[in-house]
C-alpha positions in Angstrom: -17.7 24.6 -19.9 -15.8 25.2 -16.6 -17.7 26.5 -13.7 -16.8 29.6 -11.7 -16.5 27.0 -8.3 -14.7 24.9 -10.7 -12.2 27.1 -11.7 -11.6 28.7 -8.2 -10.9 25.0 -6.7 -8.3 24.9 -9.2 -6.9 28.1 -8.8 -6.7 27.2 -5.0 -5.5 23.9 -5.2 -2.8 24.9 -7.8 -1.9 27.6 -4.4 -1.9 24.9 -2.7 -4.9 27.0 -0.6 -6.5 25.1 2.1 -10.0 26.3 0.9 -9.4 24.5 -1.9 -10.3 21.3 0.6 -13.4 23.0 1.8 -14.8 23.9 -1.6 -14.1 20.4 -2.4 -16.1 18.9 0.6 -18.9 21.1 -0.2 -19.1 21.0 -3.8 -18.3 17.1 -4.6 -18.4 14.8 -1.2 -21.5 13.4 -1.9 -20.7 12.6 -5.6 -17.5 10.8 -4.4 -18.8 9.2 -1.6 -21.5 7.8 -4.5 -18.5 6.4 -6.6 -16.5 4.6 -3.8 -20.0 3.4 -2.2 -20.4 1.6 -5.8 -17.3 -0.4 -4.9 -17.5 -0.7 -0.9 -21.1 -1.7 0.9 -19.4 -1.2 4.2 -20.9 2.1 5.2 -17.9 2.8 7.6 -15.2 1.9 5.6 -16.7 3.9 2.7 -16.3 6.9 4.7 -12.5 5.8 5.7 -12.3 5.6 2.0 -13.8 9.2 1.5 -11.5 10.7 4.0 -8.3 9.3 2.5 -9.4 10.1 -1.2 -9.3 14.3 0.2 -5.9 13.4 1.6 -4.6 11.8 -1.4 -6.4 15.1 -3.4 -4.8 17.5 -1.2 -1.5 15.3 -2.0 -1.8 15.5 -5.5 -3.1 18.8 -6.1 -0.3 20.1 -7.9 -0.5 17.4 -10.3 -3.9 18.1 -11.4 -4.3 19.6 -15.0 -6.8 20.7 -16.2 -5.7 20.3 -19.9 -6.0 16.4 -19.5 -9.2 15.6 -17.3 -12.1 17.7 -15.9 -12.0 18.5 -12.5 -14.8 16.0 -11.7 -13.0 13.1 -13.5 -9.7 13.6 -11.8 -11.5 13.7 -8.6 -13.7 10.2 -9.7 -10.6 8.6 -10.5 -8.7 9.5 -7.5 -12.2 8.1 -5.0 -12.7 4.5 -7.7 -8.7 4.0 -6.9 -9.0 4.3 -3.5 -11.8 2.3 -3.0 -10.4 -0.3 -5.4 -7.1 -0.2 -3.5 -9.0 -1.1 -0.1 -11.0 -3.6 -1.0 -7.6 -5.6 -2.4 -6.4 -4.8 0.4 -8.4 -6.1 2.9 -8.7 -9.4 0.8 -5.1 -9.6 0.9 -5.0 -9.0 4.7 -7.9 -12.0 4.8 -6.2 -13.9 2.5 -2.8 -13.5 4.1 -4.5 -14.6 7.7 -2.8 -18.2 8.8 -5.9 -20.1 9.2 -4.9 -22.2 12.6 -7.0 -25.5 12.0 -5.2 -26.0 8.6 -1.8 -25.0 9.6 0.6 -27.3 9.3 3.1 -25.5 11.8 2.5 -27.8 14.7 2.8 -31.0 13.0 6.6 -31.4 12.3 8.2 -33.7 12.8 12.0 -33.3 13.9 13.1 -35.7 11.1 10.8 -33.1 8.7 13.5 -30.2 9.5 15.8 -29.1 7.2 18.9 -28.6 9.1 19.7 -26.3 6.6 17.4 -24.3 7.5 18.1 -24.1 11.3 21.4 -22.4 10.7 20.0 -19.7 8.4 20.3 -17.2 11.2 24.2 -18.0 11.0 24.3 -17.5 8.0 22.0 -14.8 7.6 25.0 -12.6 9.5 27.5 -12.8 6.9 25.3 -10.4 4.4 25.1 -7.0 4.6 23.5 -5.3 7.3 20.8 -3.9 4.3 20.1 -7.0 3.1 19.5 -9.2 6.5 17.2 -6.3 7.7 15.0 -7.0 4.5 15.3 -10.7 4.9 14.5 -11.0 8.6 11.4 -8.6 8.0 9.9 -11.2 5.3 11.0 -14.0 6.4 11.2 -13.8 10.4 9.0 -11.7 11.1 6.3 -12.5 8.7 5.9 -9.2 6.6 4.8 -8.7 3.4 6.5 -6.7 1.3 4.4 -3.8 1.4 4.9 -3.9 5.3 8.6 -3.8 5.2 8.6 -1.0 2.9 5.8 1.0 5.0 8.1 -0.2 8.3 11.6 0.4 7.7 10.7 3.5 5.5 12.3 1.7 2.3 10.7 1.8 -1.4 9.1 -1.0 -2.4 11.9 -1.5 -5.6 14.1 -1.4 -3.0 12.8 -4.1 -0.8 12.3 -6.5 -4.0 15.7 -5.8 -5.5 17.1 -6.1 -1.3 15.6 -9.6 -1.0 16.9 -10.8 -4.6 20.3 -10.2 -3.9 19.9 -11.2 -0.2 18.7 -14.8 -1.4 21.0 -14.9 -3.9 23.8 -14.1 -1.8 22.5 -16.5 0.9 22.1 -19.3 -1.7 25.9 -19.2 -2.7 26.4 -20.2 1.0 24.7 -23.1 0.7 24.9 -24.1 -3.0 28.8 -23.3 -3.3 
């Protein structure tokens, strides 16, 4: 059975009704912060992870229906993916880290360069604007994906599908 505060969250989210956030706060902060404290120990980040879980609800609120999850459920999942989403990312940022005394950078040799490689700026001009800005993101300036998507405001299909054709079209240069 739906409660009365239940129902009136709904009604206000479905208007898109600031209360709606307040109610929310009041009513089911604790219980979230429970589920994403469950996947994060850091005590800080957890409430980092709270606070974007009412954004992304306040996002999403239109989406919400009632006819395929309880209010509480919707809510759970939204705080578990959250909290799942930050921990992968922060191992990805650690894991993505260049770790200094195992770098290799330093130690080539000028007869270890590919020559080929030196004059990919060159050739890097002859592609389309779209797909040398997508290329010198990853590759130049060391993005991920995800950051060149979030950076130049460009889906992340996009970037993938951008940097297939841009290698492609680079590898006809040197593979005629």
């Amino acid at each position: 059975m739906v409660s009365a505060i239940e129902k009136e969250i709904v009604s206000l989210l479905q208007k898109e009704d600031k209360k709606a956030i307040s109610l929310l706060y009041e009513n089911y902060a604790d219980a979230l912060y429970g589920v994403i404290r469950k996947v994060i120990t850091d005590e800080d980040l957890a409430q980092d992870v709270l606070q974007e879980t009412f954004v992304k609800i306040w996002r999403y609120a239109k989406k919400y229906d009632a006819s395929k999850a309880k209010l509480f459920t919707w809510l759970y999942r939204i705080a578990y993916n959250t909290a799942i989403d930050k921990i992968r990312s922060q191992k990805n940022k650690i894991n993505n880290e260049v770790q200094m005394e195992t770098s290799t950078v330093y130690k080539v040799t000028s007869n270890e360069l590919n020559q080929d490689v030196l004059d990919i700026k060159k050739h890097l001009s002859s592609l389309d604007e779209k797909y040398q800005i997508v290329i010198n993101a990853l590759f130049f300036e060391g993005m991920t994906q995800q950051e060149a998507s979030d950076e130049l405001d460009i889906p992340l299909g996009t970037i993938k599908s951008r940097l297939k054709i841009g290698l492609r079209e680079l590898k006809k240069i040197y593979h005629p």
